[in-house]
N, C-alpha and C positions, 0 to 999 in steps of 0.2 A: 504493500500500500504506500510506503512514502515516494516509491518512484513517481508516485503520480502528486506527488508536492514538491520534487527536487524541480528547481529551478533552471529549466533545462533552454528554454528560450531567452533568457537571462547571458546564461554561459554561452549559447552559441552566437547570442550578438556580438557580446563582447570579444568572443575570441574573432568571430570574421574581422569587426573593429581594429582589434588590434594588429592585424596583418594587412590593413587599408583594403580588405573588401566591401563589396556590399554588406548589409544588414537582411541576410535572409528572412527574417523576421518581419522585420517595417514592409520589406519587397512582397513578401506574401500578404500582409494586411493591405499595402496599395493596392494589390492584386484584385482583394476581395471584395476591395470599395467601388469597382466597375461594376458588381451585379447587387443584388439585394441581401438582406442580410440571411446567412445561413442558420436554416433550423437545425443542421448537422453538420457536420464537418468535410471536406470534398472526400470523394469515395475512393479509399484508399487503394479499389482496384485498378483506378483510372490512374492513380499514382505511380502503383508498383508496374502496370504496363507500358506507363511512360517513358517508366526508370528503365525497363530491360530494352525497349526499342529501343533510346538514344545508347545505352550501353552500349548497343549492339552497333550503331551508328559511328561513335567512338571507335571503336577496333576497324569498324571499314576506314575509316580518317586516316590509320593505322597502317593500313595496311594498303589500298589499292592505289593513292593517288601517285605514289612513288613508284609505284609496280606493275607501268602503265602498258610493260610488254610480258605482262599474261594474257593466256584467254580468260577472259571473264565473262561472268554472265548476261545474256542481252542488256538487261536496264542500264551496267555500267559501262557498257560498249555504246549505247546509245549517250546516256547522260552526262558522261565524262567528255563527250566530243562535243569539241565549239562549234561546229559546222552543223548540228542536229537540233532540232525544236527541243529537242527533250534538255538539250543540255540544261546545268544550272550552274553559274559561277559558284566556286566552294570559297573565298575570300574568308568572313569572319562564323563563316558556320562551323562549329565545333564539334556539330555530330555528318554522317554521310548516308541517307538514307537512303530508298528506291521511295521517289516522288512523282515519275512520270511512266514507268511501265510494271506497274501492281500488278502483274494479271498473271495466271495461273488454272490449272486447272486437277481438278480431283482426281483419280483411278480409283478405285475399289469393289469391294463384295457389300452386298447387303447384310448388315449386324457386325459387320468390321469392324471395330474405334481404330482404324489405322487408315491414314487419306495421302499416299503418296502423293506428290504432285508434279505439276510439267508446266512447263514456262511457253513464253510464245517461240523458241527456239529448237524447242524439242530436251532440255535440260530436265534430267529426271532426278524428283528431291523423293527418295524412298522412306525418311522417318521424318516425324516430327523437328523441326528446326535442325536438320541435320546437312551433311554432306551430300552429296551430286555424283551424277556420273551423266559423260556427255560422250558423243562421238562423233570425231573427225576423220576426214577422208584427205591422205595427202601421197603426192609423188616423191620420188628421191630428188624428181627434177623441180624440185621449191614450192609447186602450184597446190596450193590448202583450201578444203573446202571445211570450214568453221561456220555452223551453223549458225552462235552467237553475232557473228560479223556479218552477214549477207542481210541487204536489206531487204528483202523480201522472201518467206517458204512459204510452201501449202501444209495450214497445220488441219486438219478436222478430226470431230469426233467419231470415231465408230462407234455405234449402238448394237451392232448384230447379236456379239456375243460376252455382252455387259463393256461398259465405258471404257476406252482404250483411245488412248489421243495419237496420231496417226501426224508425223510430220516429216518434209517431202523440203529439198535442200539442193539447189542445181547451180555447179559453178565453171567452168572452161572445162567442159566434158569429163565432170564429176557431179556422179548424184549419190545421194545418200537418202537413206529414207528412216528413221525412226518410230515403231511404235512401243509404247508403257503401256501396261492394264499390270492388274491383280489377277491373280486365277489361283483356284485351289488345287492343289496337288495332296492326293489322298487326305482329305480334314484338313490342310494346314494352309495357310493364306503365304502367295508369295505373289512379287510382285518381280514382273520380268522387261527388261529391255530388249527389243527385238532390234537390231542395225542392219541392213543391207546396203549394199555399197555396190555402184558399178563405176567403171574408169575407162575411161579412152586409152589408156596404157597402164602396165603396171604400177600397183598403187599399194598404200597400206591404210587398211581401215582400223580405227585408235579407239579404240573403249577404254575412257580417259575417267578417272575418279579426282573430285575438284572438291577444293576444301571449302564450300559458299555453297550458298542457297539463291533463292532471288529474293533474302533480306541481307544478302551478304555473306561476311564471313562465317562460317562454322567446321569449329578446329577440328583439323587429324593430323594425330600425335604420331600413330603407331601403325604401317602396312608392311606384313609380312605375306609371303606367298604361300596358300596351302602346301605339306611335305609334298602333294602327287602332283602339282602343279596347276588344281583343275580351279580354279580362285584366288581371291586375297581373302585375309582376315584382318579386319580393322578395329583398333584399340581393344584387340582381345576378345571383342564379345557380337562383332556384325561379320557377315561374310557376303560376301558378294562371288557366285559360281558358275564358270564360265562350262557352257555346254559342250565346246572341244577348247583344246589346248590351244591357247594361244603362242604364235612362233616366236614372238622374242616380250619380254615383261622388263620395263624399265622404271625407276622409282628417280623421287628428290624429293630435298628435304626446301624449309624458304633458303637457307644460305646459299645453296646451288642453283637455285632461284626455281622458275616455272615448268616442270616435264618436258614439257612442249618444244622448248630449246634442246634437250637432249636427246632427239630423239633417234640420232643417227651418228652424234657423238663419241661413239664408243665406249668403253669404260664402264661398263654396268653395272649397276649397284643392286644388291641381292634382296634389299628392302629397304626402308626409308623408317628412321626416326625423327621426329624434330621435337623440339621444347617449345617451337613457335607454335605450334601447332598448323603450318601448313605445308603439308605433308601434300606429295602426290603421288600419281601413277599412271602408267599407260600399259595397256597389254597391246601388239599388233596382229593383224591375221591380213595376210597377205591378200591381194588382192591382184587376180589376172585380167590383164588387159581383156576389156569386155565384157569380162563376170558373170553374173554376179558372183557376191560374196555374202554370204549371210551368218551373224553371229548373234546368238542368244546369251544374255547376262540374268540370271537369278537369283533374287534374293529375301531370303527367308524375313518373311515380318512379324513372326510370332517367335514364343521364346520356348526353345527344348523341353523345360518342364512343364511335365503333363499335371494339368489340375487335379485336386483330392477326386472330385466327381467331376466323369466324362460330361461335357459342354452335349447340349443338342445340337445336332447338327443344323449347319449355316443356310439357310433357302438359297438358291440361286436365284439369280435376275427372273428369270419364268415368273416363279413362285411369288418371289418379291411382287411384279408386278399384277400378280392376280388380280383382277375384279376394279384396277384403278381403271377409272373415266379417260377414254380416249377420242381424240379429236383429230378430222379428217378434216383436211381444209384444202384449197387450190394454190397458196402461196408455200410455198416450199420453205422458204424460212422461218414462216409463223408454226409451220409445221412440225422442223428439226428442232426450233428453241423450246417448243412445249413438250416434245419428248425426253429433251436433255435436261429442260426443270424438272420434269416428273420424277427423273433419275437424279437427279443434285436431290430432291427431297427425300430420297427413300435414302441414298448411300448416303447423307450428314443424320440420319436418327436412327446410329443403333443400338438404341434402348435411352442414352443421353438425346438433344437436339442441339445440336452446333449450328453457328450461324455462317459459319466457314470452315473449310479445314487445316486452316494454318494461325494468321493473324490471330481468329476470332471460333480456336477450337476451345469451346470453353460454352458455360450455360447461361444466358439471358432469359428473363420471362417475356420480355418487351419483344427479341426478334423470336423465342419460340411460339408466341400467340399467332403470329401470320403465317408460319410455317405450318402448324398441326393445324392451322385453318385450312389453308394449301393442300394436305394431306385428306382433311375431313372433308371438304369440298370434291374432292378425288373419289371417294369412295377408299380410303385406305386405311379404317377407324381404326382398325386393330392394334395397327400403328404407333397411333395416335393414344389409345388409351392405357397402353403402358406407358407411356411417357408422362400421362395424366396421373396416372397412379402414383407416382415418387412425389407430387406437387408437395401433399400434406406435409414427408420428412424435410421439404425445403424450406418451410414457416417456423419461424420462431415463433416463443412461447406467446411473445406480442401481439400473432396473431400477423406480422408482418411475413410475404413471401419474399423471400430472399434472394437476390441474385449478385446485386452491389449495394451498396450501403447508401441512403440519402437519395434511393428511386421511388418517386410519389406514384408512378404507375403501374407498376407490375401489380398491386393487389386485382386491381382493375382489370391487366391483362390475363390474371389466374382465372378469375370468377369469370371472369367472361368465353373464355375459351373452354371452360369447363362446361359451361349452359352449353355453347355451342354443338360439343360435342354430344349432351344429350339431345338436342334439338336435331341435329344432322343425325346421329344414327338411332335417332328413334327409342330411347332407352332413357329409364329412369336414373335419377344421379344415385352412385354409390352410398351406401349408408356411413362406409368408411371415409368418405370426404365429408362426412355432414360436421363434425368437429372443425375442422378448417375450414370450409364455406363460413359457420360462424364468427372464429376467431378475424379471417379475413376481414368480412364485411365489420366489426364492432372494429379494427383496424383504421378502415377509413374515417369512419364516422370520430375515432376519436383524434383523428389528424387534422382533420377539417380546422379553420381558425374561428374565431367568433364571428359572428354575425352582425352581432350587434354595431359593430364600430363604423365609422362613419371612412371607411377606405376603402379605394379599390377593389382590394384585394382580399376585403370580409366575407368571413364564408367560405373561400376555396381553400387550397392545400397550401403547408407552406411555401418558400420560397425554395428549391434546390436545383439538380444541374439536367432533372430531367433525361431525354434525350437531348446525349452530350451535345449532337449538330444545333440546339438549337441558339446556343449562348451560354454565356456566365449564368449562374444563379439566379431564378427569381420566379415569380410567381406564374409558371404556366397552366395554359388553358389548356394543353394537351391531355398534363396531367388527372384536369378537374373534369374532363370528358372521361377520361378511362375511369376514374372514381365512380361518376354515377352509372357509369355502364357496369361497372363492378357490382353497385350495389344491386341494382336492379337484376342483375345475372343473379343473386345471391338470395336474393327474396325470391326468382321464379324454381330454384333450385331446392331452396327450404318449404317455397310450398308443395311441388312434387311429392319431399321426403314425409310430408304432414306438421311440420312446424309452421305451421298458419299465421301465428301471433307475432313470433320471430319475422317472418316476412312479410307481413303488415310493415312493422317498424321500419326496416330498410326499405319498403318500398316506399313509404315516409320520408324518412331520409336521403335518398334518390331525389325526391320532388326539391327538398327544402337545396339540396346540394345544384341542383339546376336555375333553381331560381336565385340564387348567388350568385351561377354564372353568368346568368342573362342578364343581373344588372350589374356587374360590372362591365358586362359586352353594351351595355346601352351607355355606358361611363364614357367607353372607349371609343364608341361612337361617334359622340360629341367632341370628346376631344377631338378625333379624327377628322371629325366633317364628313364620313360616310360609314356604311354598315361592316365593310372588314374587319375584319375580327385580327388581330395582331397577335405575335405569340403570346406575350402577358398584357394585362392593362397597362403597364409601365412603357409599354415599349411603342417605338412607331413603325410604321409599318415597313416589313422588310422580309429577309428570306425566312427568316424564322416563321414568317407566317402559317408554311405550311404544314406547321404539326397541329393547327388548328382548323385545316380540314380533317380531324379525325371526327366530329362532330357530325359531318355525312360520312365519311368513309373513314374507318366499314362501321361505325357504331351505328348511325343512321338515329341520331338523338333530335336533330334538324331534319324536316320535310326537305324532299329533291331540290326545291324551288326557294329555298330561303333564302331572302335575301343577304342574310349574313355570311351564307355558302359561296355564292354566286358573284357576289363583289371578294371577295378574297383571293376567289379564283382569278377572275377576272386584273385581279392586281400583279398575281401571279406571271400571270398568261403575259404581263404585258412590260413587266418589269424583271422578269425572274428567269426568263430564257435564253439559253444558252447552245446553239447549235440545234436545235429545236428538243433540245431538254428542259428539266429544271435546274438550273445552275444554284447550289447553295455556296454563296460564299461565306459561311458562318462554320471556321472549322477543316469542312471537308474540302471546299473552295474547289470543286469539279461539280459536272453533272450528273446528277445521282440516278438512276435508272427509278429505284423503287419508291422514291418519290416522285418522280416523274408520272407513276403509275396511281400513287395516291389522286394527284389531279387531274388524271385521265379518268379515276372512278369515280369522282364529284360530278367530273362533267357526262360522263355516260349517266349515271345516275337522273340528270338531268334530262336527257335527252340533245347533249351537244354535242355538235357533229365535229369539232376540234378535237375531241379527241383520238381520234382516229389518226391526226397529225402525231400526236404525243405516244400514241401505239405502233406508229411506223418509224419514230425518232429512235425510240427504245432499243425498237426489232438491227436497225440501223446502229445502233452502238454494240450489240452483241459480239463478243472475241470470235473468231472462224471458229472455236470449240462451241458456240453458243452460250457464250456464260460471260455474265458480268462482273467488273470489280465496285467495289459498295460508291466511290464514285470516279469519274473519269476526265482526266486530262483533256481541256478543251482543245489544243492545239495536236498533242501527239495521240489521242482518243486511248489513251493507256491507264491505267491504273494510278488513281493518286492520293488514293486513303482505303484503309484501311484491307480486306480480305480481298486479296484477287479473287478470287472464286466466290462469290457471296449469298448465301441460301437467299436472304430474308428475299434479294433481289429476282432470285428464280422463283420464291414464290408467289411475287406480286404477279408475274408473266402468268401463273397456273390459274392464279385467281382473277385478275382481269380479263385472259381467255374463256372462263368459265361463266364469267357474270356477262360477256358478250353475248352466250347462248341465253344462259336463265337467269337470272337476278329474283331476289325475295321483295316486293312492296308490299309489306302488312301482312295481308289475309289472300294475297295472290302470288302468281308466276307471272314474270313478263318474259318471254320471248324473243330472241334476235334483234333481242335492243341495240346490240355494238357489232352485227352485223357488215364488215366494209365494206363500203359500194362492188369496190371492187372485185368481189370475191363473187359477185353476182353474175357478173360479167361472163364468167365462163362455166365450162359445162360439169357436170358432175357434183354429187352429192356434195353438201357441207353439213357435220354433224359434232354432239359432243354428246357424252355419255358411255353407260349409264352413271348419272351424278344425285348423290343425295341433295335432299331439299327438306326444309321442316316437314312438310307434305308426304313425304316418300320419295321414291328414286323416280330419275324421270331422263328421257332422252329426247333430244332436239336435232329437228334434220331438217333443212335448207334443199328445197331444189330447183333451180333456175329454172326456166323455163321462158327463157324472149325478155319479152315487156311484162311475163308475170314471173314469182316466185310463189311456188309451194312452200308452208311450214307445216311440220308436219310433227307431233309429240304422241308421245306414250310416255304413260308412267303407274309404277304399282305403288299406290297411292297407300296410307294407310289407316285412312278414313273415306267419309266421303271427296272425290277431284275439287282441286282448289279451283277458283274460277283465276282463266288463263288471259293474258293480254298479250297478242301478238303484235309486237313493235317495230316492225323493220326501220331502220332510219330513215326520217323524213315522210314516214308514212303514218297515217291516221290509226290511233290505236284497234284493233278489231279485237273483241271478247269473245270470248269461247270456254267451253268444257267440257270434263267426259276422261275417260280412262286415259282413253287414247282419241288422236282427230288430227283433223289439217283443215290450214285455211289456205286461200289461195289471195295471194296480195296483188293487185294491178300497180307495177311500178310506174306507169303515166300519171298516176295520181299522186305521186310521193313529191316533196320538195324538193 
């Protein structure tokens, strides 16, 4: 206990003081004095992953910009060069990130917690924050074919036989071809490099082990060669096994400098120690003029010892994708990107929900509510409700769900995604969630501020950091939307279970927490001089605004047509874009995909036919693997915050493709509301399903036909048929019902 009276802010002034630094102390209070005052302290996750990024940043400083004749990985082959949009002066920056090519992409099996990954170069990172292995193609007569350094390959995903990222490298009559996936080998998950190589003359194809990632460096100390020659083993406890013997194996350590330079040297080193920790290696496999040459690298991603009890066995992709909602459509991109979300969804949730596999492997409640909505909206509950099930051991005794410390939303996004899930698949809530559905909801209500006081900000939550994009500290509406959305989940939850009384009270409490909000949103109004809603009452209007469309999307606590929706949007629309994104410069300072898709759902919601721009922007920023990084560099369209590969962003794509066929308004179904003209245009079916809905499962089919289209549903309903509203854009709504049925739309009538 006295640690927490020792004068520890005291001594660390004093001593910066006395060696003429800063005042870390005064610097973090200036800091604090930009946002409102905090009801908690900043979340010390945000801190400690602050700390290990620039750590990480520091050793690149270290290490790359003096070492500028290695191969290194894309980002710093691009960003290190004055001659490329990516570059960035390093003058008085003290750490060296990757700021303009984040991007990356997953490989794995379904129920894996292991997510190799692949760069836009073909650069395979097989463990967590780990070491690489690449492959080059070169002659004795100089000419290198370095996939880092070519400004252009053909990278794509294969789907056939589960996710494997396929990347294609062509240079003065040298190609090279790389693919990575996962595959199981009797029960045990490994993850293999396939290289092919062809050459216009004799050449040597290079399965090169690189001590970086695409965050940089990460150390290796120690490669020695298996005794029978058929591998390396690194720092004693990874192997990496080559499927024939490689004809000649060369190692270095950093004082010898880069592999790459020794590669014909002579003088062979029998393995490589370093204390630097940048260790390398090359194995060669000859290559005859003309070829090909093909070499397979393997490496084991699980650990030798066998568990007390035998694991069940792992479903493969088939399995995996059982019974998930599928979507046939005429544009081939909108096609590939919804197949390759579907599968980003299933390979980041197994049994945890990740929001990425690298940056951002780790648990949120904030991005796992979009994501097991994504899933649940799929038809893939099962999914879904183990990962619901852990919710309860995530809540402190407080009644608070935990994910970071000083997050006003996650109660909101637990109870809320918890109704969901009963709503979408049709099933009463757990009796074993009824404890924590309480705890949650007396959570909010007693965060809430008073009421009574004569401030903006009476009545809502307090002041914290939110969703980090949206600012410093202070009192947001995003927050105070996900609260009554919370509570009201929580009251529909508890009356299910028979606690009636209980959720009276929270449904009480919903009403009084909304009517806080709405008068401070009339507060902010006035100050404003229009109805946009800003991210807090304090703030004027700007990018942060748009965590305050969660109020129509997806809460839907606002009718389509509010005006306080509609001009935010609208402010958005006209101030906020960015190569036809949503550009947040708060933060993430790129154009964010899955917010871009937030106000693509406002405005469908609405019936506005921009969005349809904002759903071809999106489709249009996708990596050639189809997957986005959380935001993206306006000038090099690369990665430049946070997870190259980023769930939450593939599942706004699963979920805004989804509410394009069927969307929920109230007591109905609307139909082919986000429809693209285009798609009308040519021939053959367009469909989605079978997809749950409060209603029961239901399927949507599109058939051209000239100057009409056919709409045409089924669904096994599990009541009486909802009454149905066929929407095409621009067309007059037409009602309908029935199990199943079709209307036929006359497109000369549509706007």
């Amino acid at each position: 206990m006295w640690l927490r009276w020792f004068p520890w802010k005291q001594l660390v002034s004093r001593l910066a003081r006395s060696h003429g630094l800063l005042d870390p102390v005064k610097l973090l209070s200036r800091l604090e004095s930009f946002g409102q005052p905090l009801a908690v302290k900043e979340p010390l996750e945000l801190l400690r992953a602050g700390l290990i990024f620039h750590a990480r940043g520091l050793l690149n400083t270290g290490a790359i910009q003096h070492n500028l004749d290695w191969i290194w990985p894309f980002w710093v082959e691009r960003q290190y060069n004055p001659h490329d949009d990516a570059f960035i002066p390093r003058a008085f920056s003290i750490t060296h990130v990757n700021l303009t090519h984040r991007n990356w992409t997953a490989v794995g099996l379904p129920d894996l917690d292991a997510f190799p990954i692949v760069d836009p170069r073909g650069l395979l990172t097989p463990f967590w924050d780990g070491w690489s292995l690449d492959g080059w193609l070169v002659t004795e007569g100089g000419r290198w074919l370095v996939p880092s350094q070519l400004d252009s390959v053909a990278q794509h995903l294969d789907l056939e036989d589960g996710p494997a990222v396929v990347t294609r490298g062509v240079r003065d009559g040298l190609q090279l071809i790389t693919r990575s996936e996962v595959i199981d080998i009797k029960g045990a998950a490994v993850c293999r490099l396939t290289l092919t190589a062809r050459s216009d003359r004799d050449a040597w194809l290079v399965a090169a082990l690189r001590p970086y990632n695409p965050e940089g460096v990460s150390f290796v100390h120690d490669i020695r060669p298996e005794p029978d020659g058929s591998g390396w083993r690194l720092d004693r406890h990874r192997l990496v096994r080559f499927a024939s013997r490689p004809d000649r194996c060369l190692f270095s350590d950093y004082r010898q400098g880069d592999v790459h330079t020794r590669l014909f040297a002579g003088g062979e080193q029998t393995a490589a120690r370093c204390a630097v920790g940048m260790a390398t290696a090359a194995a060669l496999f000859a290559v005859p003029a003309g070829g090909p040459r093909q070499v397979r690298l393997e490496i084991p991603l699980e650990s030798r010892n066998r568990p007390a009890k035998p694991l069940p066995p792992r479903p493969g992709w088939a399995e995996a994708m059982a019974g998930a909602a599928a979507v046939r459509l005429p544009d081939a991109r909108f096609q590939s990107l919804y197949d390759a979300a579907l599968r980003t969804l299933v390979l980041h949730s197994p049994g945890e929900v990740y929001p990425g596999p690298y940056t951002y492997k780790r648990f949120w409640f904030r991005d796992a509510a979009f994501i097991l909505h994504a899933l649940l909206c799929t038809g893939l509950t099962d999914r879904v409700e183990r990962v619901l099930d852990t919710f309860p051991s995530r809540q402190k005794a407080s009644g608070f769900f935990l994910s970071q410390e000083g997050e006003w939303d996650s109660n909101g996004e637990a109870l809320w995604i918890m109704h969901r899930f009963c709503q979408l698949a049709g099933r009463p809530p757990k009796s074993a969630w009824r404890p924590a559905i309480r705890r949650g909801c007396r959570w909010i209500r007693r965060q809430r501020l008073a009421a009574a006081v004569d401030l903006p900000h009476a009545g809502l939550f307090p002041a914290g950091f939110s969703a980090e994009h949206l600012g410093p500290n202070d009192f947001y509406y995003w927050d105070d939307f996900w609260g009554v959305a919370g509570l009201r989940a929580g009251a529909a939850l508890l009356d299910a279970l028979g606690d009636r009384e209980e959720a009276k009270e929270f449904r009480l409490e919903a009403g009084r927490f909304l009517t806080a909000i709405e008068r401070s949103l009339a507060g902010a109004a006035e100050r404003l001089g229009r109805p946009a809603m800003p991210a807090s009452p304090y703030r004027r209007l700007d990018s942060g605004a748009v965590g305050s469309l969660a109020a129509g999307y997806p809460l839907a606590l606002f009718p389509a047509d509010d005006p306080r929706l509609l001009d935010s949007a609208k402010f958005l629309l006209e101030r906020c874009l960015v190569g036809g994104g949503f550009y947040q410069d708060i933060i993430h300072s790129g154009i964010n995909p899955y917010l871009t898709l937030h106000l693509a759902q406002v405005l469908l919601r609405a019936g506005d036919r921009r969005c349809f721009d904002l759903l071809r922007s999106v489709a249009a920023l996708a990596s050639p693997t189809g997957q986005w990084p959380e935001a993206i560099h306006p000038r090099t369209r690369g990665g430049c915050m946070g997870d190259g590969h980023h769930v939450w962003a593939a599942a706004e794509w699963v979920l805004m493709l989804r509410n394009c066929f069927l969307q929920e308004a109230g007591d109905r179904l609307v139909l082919a509301a986000g429809i693209c003209p285009e798609w009308l245009e040519q021939e053959g079916e367009i469909s989605f399903g079978p997809a749950p809905t409060p209603f029961g499962t239901a399927t949507v089919a599109i058939l051209p036909r000239g100057e009409e289209a056919e709409v045409r549903w089924s669904g096994t309903w599990r009541t009486t048929p909802p009454p149905i509203e066929v929407a095409l854009p621009g067309c007059a709504p037409l009602r309908a019902e029935g199990n199943k049925g079709s209307v036929l739309v006359d497109r000369r009538r549509c706007a």
